[in-house]
C-alpha positions as CSV (number, residue, x, y, z in Angstrom):
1,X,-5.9,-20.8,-10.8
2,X,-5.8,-24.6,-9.9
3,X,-2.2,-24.6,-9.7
4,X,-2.3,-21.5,-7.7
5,X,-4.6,-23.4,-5.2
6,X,-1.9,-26.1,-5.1
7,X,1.2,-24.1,-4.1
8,X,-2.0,-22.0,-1.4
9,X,-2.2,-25.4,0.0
10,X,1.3,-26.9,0.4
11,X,2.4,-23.3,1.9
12,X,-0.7,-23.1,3.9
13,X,0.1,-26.4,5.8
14,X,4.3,-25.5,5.9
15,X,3.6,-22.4,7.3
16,X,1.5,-23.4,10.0
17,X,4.0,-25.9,11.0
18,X,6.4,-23.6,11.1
19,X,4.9,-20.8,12.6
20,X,2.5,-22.4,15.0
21,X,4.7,-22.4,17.8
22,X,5.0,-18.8,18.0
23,X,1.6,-18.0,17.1
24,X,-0.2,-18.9,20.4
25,X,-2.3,-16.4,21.8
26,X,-3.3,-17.8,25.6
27,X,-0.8,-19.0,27.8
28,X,-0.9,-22.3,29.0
29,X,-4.0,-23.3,31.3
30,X,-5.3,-19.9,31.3
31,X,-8.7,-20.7,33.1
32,X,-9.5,-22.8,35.6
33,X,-10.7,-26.4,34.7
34,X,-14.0,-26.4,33.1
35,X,-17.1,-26.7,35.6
36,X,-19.9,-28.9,34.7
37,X,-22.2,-26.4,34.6
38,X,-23.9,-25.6,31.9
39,X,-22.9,-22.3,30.0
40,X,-25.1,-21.2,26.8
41,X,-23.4,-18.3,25.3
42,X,-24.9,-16.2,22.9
43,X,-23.5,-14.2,19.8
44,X,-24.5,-11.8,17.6
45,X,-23.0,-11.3,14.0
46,X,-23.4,-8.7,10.8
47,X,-23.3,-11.0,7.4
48,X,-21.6,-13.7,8.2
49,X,-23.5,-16.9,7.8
50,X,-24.4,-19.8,9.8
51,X,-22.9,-22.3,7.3
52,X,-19.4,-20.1,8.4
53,X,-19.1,-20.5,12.2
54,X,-21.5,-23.5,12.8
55,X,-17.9,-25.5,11.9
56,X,-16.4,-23.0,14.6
57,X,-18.5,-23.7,16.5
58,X,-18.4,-27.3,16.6
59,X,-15.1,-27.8,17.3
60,X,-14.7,-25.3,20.3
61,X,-18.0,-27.4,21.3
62,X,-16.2,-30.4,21.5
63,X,-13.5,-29.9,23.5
64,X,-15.9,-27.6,26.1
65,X,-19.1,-30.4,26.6
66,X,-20.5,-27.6,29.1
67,X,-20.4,-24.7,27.0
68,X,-23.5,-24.3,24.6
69,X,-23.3,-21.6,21.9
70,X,-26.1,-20.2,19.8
71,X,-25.3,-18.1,16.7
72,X,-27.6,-15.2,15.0
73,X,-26.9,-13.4,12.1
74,X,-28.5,-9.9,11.1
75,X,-28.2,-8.2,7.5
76,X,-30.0,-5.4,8.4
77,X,-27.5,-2.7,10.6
78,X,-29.9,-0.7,11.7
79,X,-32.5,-3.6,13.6
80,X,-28.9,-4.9,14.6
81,X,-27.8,-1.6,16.8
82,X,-31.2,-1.5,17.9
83,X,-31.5,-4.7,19.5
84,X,-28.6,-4.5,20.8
85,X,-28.3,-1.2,22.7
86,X,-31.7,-2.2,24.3
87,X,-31.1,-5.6,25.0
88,X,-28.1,-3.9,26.7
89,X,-29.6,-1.3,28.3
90,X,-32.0,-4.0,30.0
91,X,-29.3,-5.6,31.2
92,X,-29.9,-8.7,28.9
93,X,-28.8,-8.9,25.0
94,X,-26.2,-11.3,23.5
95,X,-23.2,-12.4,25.5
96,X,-20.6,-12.0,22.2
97,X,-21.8,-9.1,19.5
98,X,-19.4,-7.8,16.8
99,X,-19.3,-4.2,16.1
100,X,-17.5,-1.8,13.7
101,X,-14.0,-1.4,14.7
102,X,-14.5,2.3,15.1
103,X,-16.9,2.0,18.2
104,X,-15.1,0.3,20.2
105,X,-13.8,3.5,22.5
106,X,-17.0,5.4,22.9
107,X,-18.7,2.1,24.1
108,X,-15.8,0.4,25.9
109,X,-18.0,0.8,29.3
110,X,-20.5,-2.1,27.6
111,X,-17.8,-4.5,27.9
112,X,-15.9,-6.9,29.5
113,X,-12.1,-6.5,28.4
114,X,-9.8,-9.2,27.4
115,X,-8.6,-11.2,30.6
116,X,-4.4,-10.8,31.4
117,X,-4.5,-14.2,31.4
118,X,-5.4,-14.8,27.9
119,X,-3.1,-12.2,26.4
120,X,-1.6,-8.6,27.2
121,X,-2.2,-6.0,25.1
122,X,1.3,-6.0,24.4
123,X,0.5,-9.8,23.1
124,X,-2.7,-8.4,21.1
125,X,-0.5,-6.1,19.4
126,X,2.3,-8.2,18.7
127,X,-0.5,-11.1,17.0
128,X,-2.7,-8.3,15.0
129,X,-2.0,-5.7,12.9
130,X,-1.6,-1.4,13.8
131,X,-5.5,-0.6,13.2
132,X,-6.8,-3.3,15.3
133,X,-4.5,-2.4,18.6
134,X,-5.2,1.4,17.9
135,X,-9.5,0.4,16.8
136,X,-9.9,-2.2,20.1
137,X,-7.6,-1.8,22.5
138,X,-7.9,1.5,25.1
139,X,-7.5,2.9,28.6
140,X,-10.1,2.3,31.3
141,X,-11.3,5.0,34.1
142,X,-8.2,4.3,35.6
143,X,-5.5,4.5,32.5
144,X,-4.9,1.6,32.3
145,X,-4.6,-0.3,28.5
146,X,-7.0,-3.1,27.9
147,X,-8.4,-5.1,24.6
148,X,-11.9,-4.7,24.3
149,X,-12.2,-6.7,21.4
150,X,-10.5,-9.2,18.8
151,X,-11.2,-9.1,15.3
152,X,-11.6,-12.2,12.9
153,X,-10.2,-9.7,9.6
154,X,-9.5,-6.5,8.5
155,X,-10.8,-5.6,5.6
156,X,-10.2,-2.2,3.9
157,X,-10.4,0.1,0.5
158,X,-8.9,-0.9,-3.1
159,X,-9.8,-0.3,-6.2
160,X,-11.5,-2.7,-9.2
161,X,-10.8,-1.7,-12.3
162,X,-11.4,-3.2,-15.7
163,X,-8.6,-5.1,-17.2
164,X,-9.5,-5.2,-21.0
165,X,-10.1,-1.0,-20.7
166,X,-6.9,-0.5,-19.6
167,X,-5.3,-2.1,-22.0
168,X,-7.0,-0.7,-23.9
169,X,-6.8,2.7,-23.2
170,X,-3.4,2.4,-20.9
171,X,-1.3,-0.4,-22.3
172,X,1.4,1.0,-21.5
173,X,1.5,-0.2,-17.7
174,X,-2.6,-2.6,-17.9
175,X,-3.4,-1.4,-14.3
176,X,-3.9,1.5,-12.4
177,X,-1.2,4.1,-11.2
178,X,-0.5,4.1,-7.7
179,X,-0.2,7.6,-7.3
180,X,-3.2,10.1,-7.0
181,X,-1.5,12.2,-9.8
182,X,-1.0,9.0,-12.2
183,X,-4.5,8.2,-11.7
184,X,-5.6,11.6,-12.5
185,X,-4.1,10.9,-16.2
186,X,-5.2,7.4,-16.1
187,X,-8.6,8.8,-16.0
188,X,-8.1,11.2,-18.6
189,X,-7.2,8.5,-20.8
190,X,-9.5,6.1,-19.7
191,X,-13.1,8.6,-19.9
192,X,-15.1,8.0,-23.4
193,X,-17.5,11.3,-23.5
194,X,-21.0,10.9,-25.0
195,X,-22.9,13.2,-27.5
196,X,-23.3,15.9,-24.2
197,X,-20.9,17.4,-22.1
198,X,-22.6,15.7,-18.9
199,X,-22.7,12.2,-20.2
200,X,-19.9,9.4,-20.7
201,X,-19.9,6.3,-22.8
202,X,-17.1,5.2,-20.1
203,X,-16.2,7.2,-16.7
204,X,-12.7,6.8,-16.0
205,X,-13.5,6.8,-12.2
206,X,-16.2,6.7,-9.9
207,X,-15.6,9.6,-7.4
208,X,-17.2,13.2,-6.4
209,X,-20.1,12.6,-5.9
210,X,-22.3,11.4,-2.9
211,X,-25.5,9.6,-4.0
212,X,-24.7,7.3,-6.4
213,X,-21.2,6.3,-4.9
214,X,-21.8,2.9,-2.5
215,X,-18.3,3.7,-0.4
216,X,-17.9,7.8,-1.4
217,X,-17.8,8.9,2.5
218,X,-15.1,5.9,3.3
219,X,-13.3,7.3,0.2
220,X,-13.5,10.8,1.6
221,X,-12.3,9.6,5.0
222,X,-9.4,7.7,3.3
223,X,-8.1,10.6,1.8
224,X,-8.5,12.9,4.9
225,X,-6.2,10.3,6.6
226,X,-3.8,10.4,3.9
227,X,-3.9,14.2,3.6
228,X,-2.9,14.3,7.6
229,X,-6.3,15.1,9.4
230,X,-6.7,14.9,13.1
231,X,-10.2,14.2,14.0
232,X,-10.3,14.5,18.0
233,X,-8.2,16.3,20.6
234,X,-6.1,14.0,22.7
235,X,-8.9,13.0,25.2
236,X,-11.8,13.0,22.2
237,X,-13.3,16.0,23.9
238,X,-13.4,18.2,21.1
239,X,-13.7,17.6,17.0
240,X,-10.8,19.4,15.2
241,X,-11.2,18.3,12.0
242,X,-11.4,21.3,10.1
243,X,-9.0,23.2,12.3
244,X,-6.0,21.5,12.8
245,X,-2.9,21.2,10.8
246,X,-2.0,22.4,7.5
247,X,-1.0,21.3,3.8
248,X,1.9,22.5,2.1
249,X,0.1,24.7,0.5
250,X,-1.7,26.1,3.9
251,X,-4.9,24.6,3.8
252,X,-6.7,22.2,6.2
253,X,-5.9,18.6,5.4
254,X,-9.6,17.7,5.7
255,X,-10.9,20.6,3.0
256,X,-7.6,19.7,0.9
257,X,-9.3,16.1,0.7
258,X,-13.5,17.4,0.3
259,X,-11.6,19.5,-2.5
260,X,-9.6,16.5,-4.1
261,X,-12.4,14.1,-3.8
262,X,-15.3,16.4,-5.5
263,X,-12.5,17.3,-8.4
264,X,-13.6,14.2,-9.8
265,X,-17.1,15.5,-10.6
266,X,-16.1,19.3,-11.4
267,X,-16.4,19.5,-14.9
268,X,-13.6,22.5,-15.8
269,X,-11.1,19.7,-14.3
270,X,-9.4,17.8,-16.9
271,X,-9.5,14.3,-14.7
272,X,-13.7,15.4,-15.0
273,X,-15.6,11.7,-15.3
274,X,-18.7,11.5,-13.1
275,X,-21.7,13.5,-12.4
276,X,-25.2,12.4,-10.4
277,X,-26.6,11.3,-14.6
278,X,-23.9,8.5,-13.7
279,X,-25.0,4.9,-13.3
280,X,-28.5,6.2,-13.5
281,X,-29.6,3.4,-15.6
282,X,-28.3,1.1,-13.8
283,X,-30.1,1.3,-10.3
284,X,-28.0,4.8,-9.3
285,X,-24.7,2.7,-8.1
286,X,-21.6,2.7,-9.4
287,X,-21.0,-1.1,-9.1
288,X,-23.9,-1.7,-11.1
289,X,-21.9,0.8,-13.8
290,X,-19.2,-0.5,-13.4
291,X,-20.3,-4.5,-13.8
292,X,-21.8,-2.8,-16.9
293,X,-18.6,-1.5,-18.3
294,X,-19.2,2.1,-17.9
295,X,-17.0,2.8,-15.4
296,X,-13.3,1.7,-15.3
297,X,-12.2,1.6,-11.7
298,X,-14.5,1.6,-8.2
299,X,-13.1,1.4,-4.6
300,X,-14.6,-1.1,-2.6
301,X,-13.9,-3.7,-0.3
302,X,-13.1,-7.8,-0.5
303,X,-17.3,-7.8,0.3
304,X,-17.6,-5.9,-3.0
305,X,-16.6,-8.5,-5.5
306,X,-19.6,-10.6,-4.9
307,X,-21.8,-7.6,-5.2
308,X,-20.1,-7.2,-8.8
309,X,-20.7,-10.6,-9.8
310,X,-24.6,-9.9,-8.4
311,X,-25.1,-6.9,-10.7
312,X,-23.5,-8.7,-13.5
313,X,-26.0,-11.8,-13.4
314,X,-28.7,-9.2,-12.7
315,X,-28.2,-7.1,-15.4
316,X,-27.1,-10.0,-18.0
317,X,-31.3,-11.1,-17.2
318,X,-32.3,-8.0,-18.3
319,X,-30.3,-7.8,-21.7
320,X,-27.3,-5.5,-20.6
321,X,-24.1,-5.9,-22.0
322,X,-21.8,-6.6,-18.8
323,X,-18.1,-6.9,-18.4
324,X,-16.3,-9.8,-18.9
325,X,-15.7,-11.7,-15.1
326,X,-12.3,-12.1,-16.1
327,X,-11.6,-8.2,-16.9
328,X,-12.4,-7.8,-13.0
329,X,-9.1,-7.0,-11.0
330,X,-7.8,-5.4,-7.9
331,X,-5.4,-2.6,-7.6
332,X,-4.3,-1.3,-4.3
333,X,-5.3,2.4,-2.8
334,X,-3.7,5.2,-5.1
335,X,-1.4,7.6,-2.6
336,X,-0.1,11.2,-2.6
337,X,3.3,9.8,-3.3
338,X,4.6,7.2,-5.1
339,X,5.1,3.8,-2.7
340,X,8.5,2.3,-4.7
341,X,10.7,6.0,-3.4
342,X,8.7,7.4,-1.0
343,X,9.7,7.0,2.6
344,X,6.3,8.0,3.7
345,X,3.6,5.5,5.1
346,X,1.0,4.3,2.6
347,X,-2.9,4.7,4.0
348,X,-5.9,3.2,3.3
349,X,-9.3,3.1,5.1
350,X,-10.2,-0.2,7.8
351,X,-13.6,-1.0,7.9
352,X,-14.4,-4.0,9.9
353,X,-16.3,-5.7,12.6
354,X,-14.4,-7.5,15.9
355,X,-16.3,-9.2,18.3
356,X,-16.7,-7.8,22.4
357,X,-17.9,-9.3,24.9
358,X,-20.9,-7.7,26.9
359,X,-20.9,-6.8,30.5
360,X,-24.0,-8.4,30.7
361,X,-22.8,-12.0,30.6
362,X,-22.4,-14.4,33.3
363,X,-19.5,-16.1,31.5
364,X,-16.9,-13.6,30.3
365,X,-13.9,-16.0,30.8
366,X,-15.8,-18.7,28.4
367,X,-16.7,-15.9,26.1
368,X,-13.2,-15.0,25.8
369,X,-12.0,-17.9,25.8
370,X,-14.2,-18.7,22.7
371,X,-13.0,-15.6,21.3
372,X,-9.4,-16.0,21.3
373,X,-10.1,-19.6,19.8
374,X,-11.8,-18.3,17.2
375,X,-9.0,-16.0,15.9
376,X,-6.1,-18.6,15.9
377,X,-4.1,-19.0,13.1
378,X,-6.3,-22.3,11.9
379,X,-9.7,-20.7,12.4
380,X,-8.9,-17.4,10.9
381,X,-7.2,-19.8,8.0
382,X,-10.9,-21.9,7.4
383,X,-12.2,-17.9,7.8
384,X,-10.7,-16.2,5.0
385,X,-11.1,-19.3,3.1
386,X,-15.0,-19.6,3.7
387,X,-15.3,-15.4,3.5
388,X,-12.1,-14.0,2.2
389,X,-11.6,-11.3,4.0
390,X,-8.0,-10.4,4.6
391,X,-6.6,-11.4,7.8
392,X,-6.5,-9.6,11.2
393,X,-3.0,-11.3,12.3
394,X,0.3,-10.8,11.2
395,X,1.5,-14.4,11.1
396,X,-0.9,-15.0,7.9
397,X,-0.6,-12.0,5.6
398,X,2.3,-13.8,3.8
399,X,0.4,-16.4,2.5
400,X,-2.9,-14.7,2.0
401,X,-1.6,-12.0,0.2
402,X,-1.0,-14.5,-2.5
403,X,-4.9,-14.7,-3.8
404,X,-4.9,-13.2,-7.1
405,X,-7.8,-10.9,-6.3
406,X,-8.1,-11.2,-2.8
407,X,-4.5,-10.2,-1.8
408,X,-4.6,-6.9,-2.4
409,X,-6.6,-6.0,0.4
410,X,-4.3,-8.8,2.7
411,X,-1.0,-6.7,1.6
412,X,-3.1,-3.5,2.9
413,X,-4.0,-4.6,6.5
414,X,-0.7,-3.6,7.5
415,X,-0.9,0.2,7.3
416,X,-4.9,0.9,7.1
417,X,-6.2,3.4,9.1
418,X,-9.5,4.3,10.7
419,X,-10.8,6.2,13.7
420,X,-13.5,6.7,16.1
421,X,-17.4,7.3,15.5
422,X,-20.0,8.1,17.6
423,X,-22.8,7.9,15.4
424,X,-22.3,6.1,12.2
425,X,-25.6,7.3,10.5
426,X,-24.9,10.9,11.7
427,X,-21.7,10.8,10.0
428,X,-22.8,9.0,7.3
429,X,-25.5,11.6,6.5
430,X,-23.2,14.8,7.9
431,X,-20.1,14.3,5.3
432,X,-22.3,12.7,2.5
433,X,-23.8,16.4,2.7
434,X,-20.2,17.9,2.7
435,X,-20.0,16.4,-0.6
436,X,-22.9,17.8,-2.1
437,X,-22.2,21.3,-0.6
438,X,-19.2,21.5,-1.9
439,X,-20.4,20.1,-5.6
440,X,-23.2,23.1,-5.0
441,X,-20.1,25.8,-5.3
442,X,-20.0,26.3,-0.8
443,X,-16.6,26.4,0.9
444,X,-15.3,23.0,2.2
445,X,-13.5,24.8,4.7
446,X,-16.7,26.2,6.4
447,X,-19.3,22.8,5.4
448,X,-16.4,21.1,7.8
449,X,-16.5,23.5,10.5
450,X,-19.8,23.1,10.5
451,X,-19.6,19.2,10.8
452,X,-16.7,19.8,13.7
453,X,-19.3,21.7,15.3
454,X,-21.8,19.6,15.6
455,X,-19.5,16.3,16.3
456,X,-18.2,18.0,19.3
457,X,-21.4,18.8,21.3
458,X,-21.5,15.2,20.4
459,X,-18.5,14.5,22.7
460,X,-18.5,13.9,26.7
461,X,-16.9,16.8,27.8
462,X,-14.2,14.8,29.7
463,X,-13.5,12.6,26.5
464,X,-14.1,9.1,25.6
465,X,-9.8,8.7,26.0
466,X,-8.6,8.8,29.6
467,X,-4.9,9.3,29.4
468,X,-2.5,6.4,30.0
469,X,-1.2,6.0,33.4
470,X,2.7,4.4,32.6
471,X,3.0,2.8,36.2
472,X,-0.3,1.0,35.9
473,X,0.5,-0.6,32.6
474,X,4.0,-1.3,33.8
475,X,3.4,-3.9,36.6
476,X,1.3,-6.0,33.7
477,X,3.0,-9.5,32.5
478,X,3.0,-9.8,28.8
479,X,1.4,-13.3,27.8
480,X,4.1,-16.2,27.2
């Protein structure tokens, strides 16, 4: 590891000389000169600490004596929409909030969008990865493209899985398959079954259920994107979820994927390792099981490896055996076909926050301007290595991708996918029942229409997507 950190930190400094140049965002002297008066710009953040941006913070301080930024961090989602859909609605609220990537287009009306003068969209997408042009940027009333926010990462799903049991169990290869079908025998190889049918000494995999899976509806939404599911018409009008397209086989992509995903907990299937008895000692979550050894792989996100390290030292204070730290490695999204002769794109699932700026502020220039600061190649540098979560631009993913643990999410940003929500709790709550209707013996096919149903009286009925007008976008100037 320390010589890893070494050849991190001569590349680090190489490639930033090298690649600096090309890797500015604003053009020259994109705002007027700085006023004296005196801005105080507020922002709100989910998780990340003070001890992360206050150095941010300082520095864009520095060289703007006028501009006066307060930080707050929430932990608690909920309080966090609350305040700030009200404080919005009341025409006050923070100047800069973050908010998960997939809300940008049903509340692009709350903000201000990225000026011309600090970068195009055709800029934006040229700096920052596929899911954060199609997450952030989108049409106004008039069709025309804008950027309604910038995002600082992208993380996205991978799997831990236990070294020492695979080698134990699979030394033939020491890591996971990378194909849905080799992970299917992985777990059959991996899963120890107890002295009853509905109890493990070791579950090869945690999926198929609902309740005791932390990220089981990202995992369900992963595979309905790999399986080819179209969520919304063209305009987001209607939800077509579980009536559009088809499999080889003729089903639905989005029931093929409720089916796939419950397999895992359908005991007549041979790749059979996880039922709701699962990680019921251990606080009902199958990190906790897993920190514990009795459960070989989990998907999660970069966040999720201090969580395992939490339940480890939690769980070592109470007298349970836990996994060895060392044992804990990463293993990149399993897909339908196999990545090294397939010419198909690989998918994963992006789940992320990017910062907006509200309409509500008196300073959206300095707000942006603080934004597209914020996201430079050096900041987002001191970001991933304060946070380590993988990168948002392209210019960086070679030499992140080269953390031993933390890379395999970096080598994913490129092709992860998401897509819009309108109510993350309803959803949340909607396919986490999908799940256990389907583990109850109902038809996924008719649990989704049901869901598609009820999403689209959610909808406007003139969309949340106005269609691009071409002649508006084409008199724009891309960035220099």
């Amino acid at each position: 590891m320390k010589n890893f950190k070494k050849v991190l930190s001569v590349l680090l400094v190489l490639s930033f000389l090298i690649a600096l140049p090309s890797c500015i965002f604003r053009t020259k002297d994109p705002l007027p000169p700085e006023d004296k008066t005196l801005k105080t710009l507020t922002v709100y953040n989910m998780y990340d600490s003070n001890d992360v941006f206050d150095s941010l913070i300082q520095k864009y301080v520095a060289n703007h004596p006028y501009t006066n930024i307060v930080y707050k961090k929430f932990t608690n989602f909920k309080d966090y929409e609350t305040e700030i859909l009200n404080g919005l609605a009341e025409g006050e609220g923070p100047d800069i909030f973050a908010m998960p990537n997939n809300w940008f287009i049903k509340n692009r009306k709350k903000l201000v969008p990225m000026p011309d003068a600090l970068g195009t969209v055709d800029a934006f997408r040229s700096i920052f990865v596929d899911v954060a042009a199609n997450d952030l940027i989108t049409t106004d009333s008039g069709g025309v493209e804008h950027a309604y926010g910038v995002p600082m990462y992208v993380d996205n799903l991978a799997l831990y899985y236990n070294k020492d049991q695979y080698e134990d169990r699979v030394p033939t290869r020491g890591k996971p398959a990378t194909t849905w079908d080799g992970i299917k025998n992985d777990v059959y190889a991996l899963t120890k079954t107890g002295p009853a049918p509905s109890y493990f000494d070791v579950a090869g995999i945690a999926m198929g259920k609902s309740k005791n899976i932390v990220n089981a509806v990202d995992i369900l939404y992963a595979l309905m994107i790999q399986f080819g599911t179209a969520f919304y018409d063209s305009t987001m009008s209607n939800c077509i979820l579980a009536s559009s397209g088809s499999t080889a086989t003729g089903e639905v992509p989005s029931a093929s994927a409720l089916d796939f995903y419950t397999s895992f907990s359908n005991s007549s299937q041979k790749h059979y390792s996880w039922n709701e008895y699962m990680a019921a000692d251990y606080g009902s979550s199958d990190i906790a099981a897993f920190a514990a050894g009795k459960v070989s792989m989990i998907f999660g996100y970069s966040t999720t490896y201090p969580q395992i390290l939490a339940q480890i030292n939690s769980l070592k204070e109470k007298g349970v055996s836990v996994i060895d730290v060392s044992a804990i490695k990463t293993a990149p999204f399993p897909q339908l076909n196999d990545p090294a002769v397939s010419t198909n794109k690989r998918d994963t699932y992006a789940s992320y926050f990017a910062f907006g700026v509200s309409r509500t502020t008196k300073f959206s220039d300095a707000a942006w301007d603080f934004l597209t600061f914020i996201t430079s190649p050096e900041n987002e540098r001191y970001y991933f290595e304060k946070t380590n979560k993988p990168t948002s631009r392209r210019d960086l993913i070679a030499e992140e991708k080269l953390d031993p643990l933390y890379g395999t999410f970096v080598n994913q940003v490129g092709y992860a996918e998401s897509f819009p929500i309108v109510d993350i709790e309803k959803y949340n709550e909607m396919f986490s029942s999908a799940i256990d209707a389907v583990n109850n013996g109902k038809s996924s096919r008719n649990t989704l229409t049901t869901i598609q149903d009820t999403i689209t009286l959610m909808l406007p009925k003139n969309g949340y997507i106005t269609p691009l007008n071409p002649e508006a976008n084409k008199a724009k100037t891309p960035a220099q």
